[in-house]
C-alpha positions, 0 to 999 in steps of 0.5 A: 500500500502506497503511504497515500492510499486508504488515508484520504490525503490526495498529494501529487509525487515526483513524476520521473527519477529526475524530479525526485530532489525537490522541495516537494519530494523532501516534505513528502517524504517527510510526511510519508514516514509522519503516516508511518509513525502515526500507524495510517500505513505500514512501516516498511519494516514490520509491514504492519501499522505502527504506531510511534506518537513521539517519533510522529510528532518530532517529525510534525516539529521537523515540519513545522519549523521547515514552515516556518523558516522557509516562508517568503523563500517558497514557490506559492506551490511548494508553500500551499504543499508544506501548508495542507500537509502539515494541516492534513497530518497535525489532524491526523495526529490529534486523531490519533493520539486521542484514540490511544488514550485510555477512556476515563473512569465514570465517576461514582 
C-alpha cells in the first residue's frame, strides 16, 4: 500500500527519477514516514501499522519549523504543499493520539 492510499490525503509525487530532489519530494517524504509513525500505513519494516506518537510528532516539529523558516523563500506551490500537509497530518495526529488514550473512569 502506497503511504497515500486508504488515508484520504490526495498529494501529487515526483513524476520521473529526475524530479525526485525537490522541495516537494523532501516534505513528502517527510510526511510519508509522519503516516508511518502515526500507524495510517505500514512501516516498511514490520509491514504492519505502527504506531510511534513521539517519533510522529518530532517529525510534525521537523515540519513545522521547515514552515516556518522557509516562508517568503517558497514557490506559492511548494508553500500551499508544506501548508495542507502539515494541516492534513497535525489532524491526523490529534486523531490519533486521542484514540490511544485510555477512556476515563465514570465517576461514582
Amino acid at each position: 500500500m502506497s503511504p497515500q492510499e486508504g488515508t484520504g490525503f490526495v498529494w501529487q509525487t515526483a513524476a520521473s527519477p529526475e524530479e525526485t530532489a525537490t522541495f516537494s519530494t523532501f516534505i513528502l517524504a517527510l510526511a510519508s514516514t509522519i503516516l508511518i509513525h502515526l500507524g495510517e500505513t505500514e512501516s516498511p519494516q514490520t509491514q504492519s501499522p505502527d504506531i510511534q506518537l513521539p517519533l510522529a510528532r518530532q517529525c510534525l516539529d521537523f515540519l513545522g519549523i521547515l514552515h516556518v523558516k522557509t516562508q517568503g523563500n517558497l514557490t506559492t506551490e511548494e508553500s500551499r504543499l508544506l501548508h495542507q500537509i502539515l494541516t492534513d497530518l497535525r489532524l491526523v495526529y490529534v486523531r490519533v493520539q486521542q484514540s490511544q488514550k485510555p477512556p476515563s473512569p465514570k465517576p461514582p
